[in-house]
N, C-alpha and C positions, 0 to 999 in steps of 0.2 A: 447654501448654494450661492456662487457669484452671481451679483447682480439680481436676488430675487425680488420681485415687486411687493407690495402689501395691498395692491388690487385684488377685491377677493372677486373668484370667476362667478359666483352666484351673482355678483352686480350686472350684468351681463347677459343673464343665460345660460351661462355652461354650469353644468356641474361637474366637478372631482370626482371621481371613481371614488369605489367602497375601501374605504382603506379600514380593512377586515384584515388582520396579516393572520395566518398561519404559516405552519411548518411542512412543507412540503417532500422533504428527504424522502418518507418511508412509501411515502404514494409514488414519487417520483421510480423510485426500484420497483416495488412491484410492478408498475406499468409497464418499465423497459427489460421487467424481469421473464415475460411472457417473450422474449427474444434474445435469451440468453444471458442478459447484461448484469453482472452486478460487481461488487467492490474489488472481488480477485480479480475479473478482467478489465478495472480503473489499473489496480495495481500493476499488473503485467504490461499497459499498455503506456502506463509511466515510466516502470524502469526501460522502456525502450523508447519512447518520447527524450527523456535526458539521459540517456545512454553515453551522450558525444558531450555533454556540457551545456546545456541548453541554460537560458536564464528561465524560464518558464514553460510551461506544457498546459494544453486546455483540451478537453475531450467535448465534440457536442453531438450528441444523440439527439435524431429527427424522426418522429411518424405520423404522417400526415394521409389523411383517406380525404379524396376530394368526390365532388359530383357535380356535372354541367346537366342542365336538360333546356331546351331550347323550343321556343314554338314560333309558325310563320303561319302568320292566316287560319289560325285556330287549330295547323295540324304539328305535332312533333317532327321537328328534321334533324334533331340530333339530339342524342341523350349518350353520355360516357362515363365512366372512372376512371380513378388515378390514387393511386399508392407510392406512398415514396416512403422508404427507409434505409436507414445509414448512419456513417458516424464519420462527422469532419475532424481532423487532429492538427491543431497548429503549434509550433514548436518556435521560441524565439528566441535570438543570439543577438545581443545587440541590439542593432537597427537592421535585422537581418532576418527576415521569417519564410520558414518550410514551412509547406501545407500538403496535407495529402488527404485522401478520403477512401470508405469504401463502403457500399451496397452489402455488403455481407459479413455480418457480425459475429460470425464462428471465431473465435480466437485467433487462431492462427492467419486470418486476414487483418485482424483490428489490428497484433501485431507489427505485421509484415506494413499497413499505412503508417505504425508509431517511426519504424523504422525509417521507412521512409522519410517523413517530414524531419525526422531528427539529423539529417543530412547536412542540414544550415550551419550546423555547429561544428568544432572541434576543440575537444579538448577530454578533461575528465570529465566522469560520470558525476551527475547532480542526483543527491537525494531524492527518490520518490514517495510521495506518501504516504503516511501509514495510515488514515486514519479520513474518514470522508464527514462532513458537517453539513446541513443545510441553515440555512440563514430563512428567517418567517418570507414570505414574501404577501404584497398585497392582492385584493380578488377584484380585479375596475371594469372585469365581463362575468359575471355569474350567468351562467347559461338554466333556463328552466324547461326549456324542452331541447335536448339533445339530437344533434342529427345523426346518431348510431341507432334512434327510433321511428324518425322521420323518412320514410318510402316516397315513389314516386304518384303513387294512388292521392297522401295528403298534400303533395306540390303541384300537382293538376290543375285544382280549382283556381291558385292563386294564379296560374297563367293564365286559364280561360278567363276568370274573374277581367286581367287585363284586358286581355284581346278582343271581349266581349264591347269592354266599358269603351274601349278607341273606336271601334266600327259605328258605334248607336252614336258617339258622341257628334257629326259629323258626317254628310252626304260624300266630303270630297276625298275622306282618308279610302283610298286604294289598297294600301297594304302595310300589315303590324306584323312587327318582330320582337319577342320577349325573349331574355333570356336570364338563365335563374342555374344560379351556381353559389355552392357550400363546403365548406370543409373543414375539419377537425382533427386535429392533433396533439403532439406533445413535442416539447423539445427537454432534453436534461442537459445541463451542461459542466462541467467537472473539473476543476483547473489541477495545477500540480502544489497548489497552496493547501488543498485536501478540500476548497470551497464546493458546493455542490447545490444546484438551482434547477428546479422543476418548473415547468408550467405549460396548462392545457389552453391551447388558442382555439376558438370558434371563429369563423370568417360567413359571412351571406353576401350576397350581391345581387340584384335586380334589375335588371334594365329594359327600356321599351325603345322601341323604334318606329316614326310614325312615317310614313309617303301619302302626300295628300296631292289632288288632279286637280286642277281648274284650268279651265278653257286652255288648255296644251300645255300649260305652265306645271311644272310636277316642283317639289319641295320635301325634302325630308329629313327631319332633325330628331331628337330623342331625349333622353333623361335616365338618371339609375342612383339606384340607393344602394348604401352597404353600413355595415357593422359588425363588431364582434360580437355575434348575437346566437342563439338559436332560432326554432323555428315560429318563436313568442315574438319575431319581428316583424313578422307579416300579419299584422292590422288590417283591419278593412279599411279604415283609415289613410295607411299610411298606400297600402295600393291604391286608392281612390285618387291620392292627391299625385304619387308617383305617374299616374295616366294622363291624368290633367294635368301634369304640366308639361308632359309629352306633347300631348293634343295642341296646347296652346302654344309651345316654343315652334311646333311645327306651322302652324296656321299662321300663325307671325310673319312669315316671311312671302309669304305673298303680296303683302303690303309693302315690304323694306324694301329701300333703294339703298346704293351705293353712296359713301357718306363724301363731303368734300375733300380736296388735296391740303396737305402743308402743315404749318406749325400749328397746334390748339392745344385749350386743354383741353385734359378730359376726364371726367369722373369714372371712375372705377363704384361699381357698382354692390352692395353688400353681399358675401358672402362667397361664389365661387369666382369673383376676383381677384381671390386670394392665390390663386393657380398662377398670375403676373410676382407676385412677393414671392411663393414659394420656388421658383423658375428663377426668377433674374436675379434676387437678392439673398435666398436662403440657401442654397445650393453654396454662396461665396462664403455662410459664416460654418460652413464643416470643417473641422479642424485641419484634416489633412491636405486641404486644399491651402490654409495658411501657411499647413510647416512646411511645404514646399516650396512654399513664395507665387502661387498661383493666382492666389486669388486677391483681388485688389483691395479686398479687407486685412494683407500680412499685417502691416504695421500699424491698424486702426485703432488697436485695442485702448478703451478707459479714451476715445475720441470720438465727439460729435461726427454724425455722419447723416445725421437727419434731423428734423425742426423737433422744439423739446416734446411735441402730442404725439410723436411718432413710440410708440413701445409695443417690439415683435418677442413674439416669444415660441419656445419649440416644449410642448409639451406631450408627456406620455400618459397623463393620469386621467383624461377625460373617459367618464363613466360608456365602455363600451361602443366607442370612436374604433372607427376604423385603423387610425394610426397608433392609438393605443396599445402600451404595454404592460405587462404586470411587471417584467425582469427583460433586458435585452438581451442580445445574445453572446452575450459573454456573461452574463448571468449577474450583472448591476442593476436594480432597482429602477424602472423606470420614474424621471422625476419631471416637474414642470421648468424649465431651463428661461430663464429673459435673457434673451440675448443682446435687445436694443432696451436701452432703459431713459425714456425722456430725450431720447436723440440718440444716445452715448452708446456706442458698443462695448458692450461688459462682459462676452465670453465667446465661446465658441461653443459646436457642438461635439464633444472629445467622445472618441471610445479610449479603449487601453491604453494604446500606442501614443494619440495625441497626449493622451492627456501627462502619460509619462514625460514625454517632450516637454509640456509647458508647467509640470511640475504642477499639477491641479489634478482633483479627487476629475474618474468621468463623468459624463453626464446621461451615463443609460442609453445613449447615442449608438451605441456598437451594433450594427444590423446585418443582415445576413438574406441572402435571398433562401436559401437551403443550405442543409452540410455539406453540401458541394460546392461551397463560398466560403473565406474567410471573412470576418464581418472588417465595417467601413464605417465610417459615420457616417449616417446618415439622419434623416430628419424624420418626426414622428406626424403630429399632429402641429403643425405650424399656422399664426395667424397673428395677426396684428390687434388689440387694445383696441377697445375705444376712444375717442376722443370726445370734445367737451361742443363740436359741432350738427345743430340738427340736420337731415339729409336734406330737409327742402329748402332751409336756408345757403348749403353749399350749390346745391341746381343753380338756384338764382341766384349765386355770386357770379355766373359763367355768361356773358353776354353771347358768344357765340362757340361752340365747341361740339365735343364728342359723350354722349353716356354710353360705358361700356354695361355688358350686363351679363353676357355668358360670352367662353373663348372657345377656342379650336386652334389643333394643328400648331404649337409652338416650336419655336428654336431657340436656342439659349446657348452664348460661349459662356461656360462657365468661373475662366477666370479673368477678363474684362466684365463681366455682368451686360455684353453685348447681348438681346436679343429681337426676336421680330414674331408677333403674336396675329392670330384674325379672331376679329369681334365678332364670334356668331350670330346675336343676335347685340340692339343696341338705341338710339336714338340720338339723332342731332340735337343738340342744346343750340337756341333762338331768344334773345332777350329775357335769360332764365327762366325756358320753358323746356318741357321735353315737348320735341313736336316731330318729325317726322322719325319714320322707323328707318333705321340702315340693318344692315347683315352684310356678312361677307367682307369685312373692314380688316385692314394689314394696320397695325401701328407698328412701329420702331424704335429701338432704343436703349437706352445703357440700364441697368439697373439700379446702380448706386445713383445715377442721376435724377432718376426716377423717385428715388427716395428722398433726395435732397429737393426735389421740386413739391413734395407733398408736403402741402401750404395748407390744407384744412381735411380734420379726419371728423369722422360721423360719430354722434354717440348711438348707431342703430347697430350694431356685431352681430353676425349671423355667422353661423358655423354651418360649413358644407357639410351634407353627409352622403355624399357621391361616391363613388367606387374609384377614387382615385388609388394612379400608381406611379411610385416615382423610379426612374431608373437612374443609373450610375455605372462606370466601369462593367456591363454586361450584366450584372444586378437589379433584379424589379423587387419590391418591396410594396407591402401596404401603407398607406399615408391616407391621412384627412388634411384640411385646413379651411380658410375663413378669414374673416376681415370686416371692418363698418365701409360706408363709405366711405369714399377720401376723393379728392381735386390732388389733381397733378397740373402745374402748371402750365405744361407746354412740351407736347410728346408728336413727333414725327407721323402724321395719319398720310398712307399711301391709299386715298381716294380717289377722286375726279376732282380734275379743278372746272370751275364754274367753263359754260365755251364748250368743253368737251364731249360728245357722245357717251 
């Protein structure tokens, strides 16, 4: 891999997924074979994908069963499903790509999409394959309790469990909202090379929501966990602390004032300040944003663009991370990608297309919201290295400034790396002190500048495991990320200047 580091993640806290490979071909069929799918309708659906000439053909089969159930004040106000199945077919000429999809997998539809998408081309008929293979792939979410056995009866207690724990916690919490959502799937996906890649995704998510009263003043903030997990992810544990930090980010802001005006720095705080890196700076190193000339990283490559402690990296391998992948979706091995190495940008993140472009193997990047998407590159599990500084010695390198600590509500031009963030929760830095609490804070600012102003990183890395989602071109996707601390030298804060109400 370009640019890979020899940092290993265990120094740190993370760990790599199981890299357990099996062969997944014959489970992949049977699976999609309970819906009619198997190698006569790849075949059929080829010879009509390059019908016209096509350089290439990819089939991807999707079955996803989701579930929401929601609680407000200890009673249920929403519980649903959602089923989706289908088969995307991308067909490519060129620099030139048909896409077509359909909901229903009877032959004579899968065809009529092959047809379709093969529209891009013209010319003669390209070979379609004889013959289908699977390649091992790795297992980085073994699931132990499956939610095809998990009802609404054993997801109960873990709401009440919360909504219980915020009310006793606190006289002033008014009103708690949990919500609790899972889903489980397959994707197959089948090129016209005869390649063929299986794999079963698990997804959870958690979240709580706090409203707390004091003397007229109301306040309400929250907190949520996720994973590629099953129902072995709900800990007592890990609810207990999921509540309590609800509790706490919420009661916080009672105290926080609105932080000063003008030029500071300010520290970026560990772990979901990584939401500012994946926003203003990761978003510029996807490929197709370079081979457009979009993004103001086009012509960076193998050049400094940040101080040498700076090393970001996109990876897919972390053990049951929310951004993690076993295979993407075009059916490439999810890998651990460095993209910034000691300053220096050293890749991009390519699916198929870039990567053809830039004449380099992809990078497992190729993502897909559903088969009713062509995939994009986009990012996985994204987060910045530690560095060789402790947290509390960069506090007090800062005489007067900003600690960020949790965000909200962002904006991002994606190819300036122009954005504008608010500091949900946070602390004025005073003679390298944290002392007063703010909330509610707008900073401003370019992204690559941003990067290049980071003059000291943390050796403390934490890795969010929030329910984060990243979108793109009408695309949402699941993503993690993370970060140590770091000092940014001097970032746009739209506060109060001292004088003002």
């Amino acid at each position: 891999m370009t640019g890979e580091s020899r940092i290993g993640l265990t120094d740190f806290g993370l760990a790599a997924g199981d890299e357990v490979f099996s062969d997944q071909g014959e489970e992949g069929l049977a699976y999609f074979g309970r819906f009619g799918v198997d190698e006569g309708l790849f075949r059929g659906a080829f010879e009509k994908a390059l019908s016209r000439g096509a350089d290439w053909a990819e089939l991807f089969f999707e079955h996803r069963v989701g579930h929401t159930l929601g609680l407000e004040d200890g009673s249920v106000n929403r519980a649903y499903s959602s089923v989706s199945l289908g088969v995307g077919i991308r067909v490519i000429r060129g620099d030139q790509t048909g896409y077509a999809y359909t909901e229903d997998l009877t032959r004579s539809s899968v065809l009529e999409a092959a047809a379709t998408a093969a529209v891009v081309a013209e010319g003669a008929a390209s070979d379609a394959p004889v013959t289908f293979n699977a390649a091992p792939s790795p297992n980085r979410y073994p699931v132990q309790i499956g939610w095809d056995s998990v009802g609404v009866t054993e997801k109960m207690p873990v709401l009440q469990r919360v909504n219980e724990r915020a009310f006793a916690a606190d006289p002033s919490i008014v009103k708690v909202q949990v919500g609790f959502a899972n889903s489980s799937g397959a994707m197959l996906v089948v090129d016209s090379t005869g390649r063929l890649q299986f794999d079963r995704q698990p997804m959870t998510r958690i979240s709580v929501n706090c409203t707390a009263e004091r003397d007229g003043q109301r306040e309400s903030n929250g907190y949520n966990t996720a994973g590629r997990q099953g129902f072995e992810f709900y800990s007592n544990d890990r609810v207990d602390t999921l509540t309590d930090e609800a509790i706490k980010r919420t009661l916080f802001l009672f105290d926080a004032g609105t932080a000063p005006a003008g030029s500071l720095p300010v520290v970026l705080a560990a772990g979901s300040s990584g939401i500012l890196l994946h926003e203003a700076i990761g978003h510029g190193m996807e490929a197709d944003f370079n081979r457009k000339n979009i993004s103001v990283y086009s012509d960076k490559l193998n050049k400094v663009i940040a101080p040498k402690d700076v090393t970001i990296v996109d990876d897919g391998t972390q053990h049951s991370a929310r951004g993690s992948i076993n295979v993407d979706d075009e059916g490439n091995t999810g890998q651990r990608t460095v993209l910034v190495e000691n300053g220096v940008l050293r890749t991009y993140m390519h699916d198929r297309i870039s990567a053809k472009h830039y004449g380099v193997e992809p990078t497992g990047n190729g993502r897909r919201q559903s088969f009713r998407h062509a995939p994009l590159p986009r990012m996985r599990n994204t987060y910045m290295m530690p560095g060789p500084r402790d947290p509390e010695e960069i506090i007090a390198s800062v005489d007067r400034g900003i600690y960020a600590e949790t965000f909200t509500n962002g904006q991002v031009m994606i190819g300036a790396g122009d954005f504008t963030f608010y500091i949900k929760t946070g602390y004025l830095i005073e003679n390298g002190k944290l002392t007063r609490p703010i909330k509610d804070t707008n900073i401003i600012g370019n992204g690559p500048e941003v990067l290049e102003r980071t003059d000291m990183v943390g050796n403390d890395f934490r890795f969010d495991e929030g329910g984060w989602v990243c979108g793109k071109d009408g695309q949402s996707v699941p993503v993690s990320l993370g970060m140590p601390t770091v000092r940014v030298s001097s970032v746009t804060v739209g506060g109060v200047n001292e004088g003002q109400p």
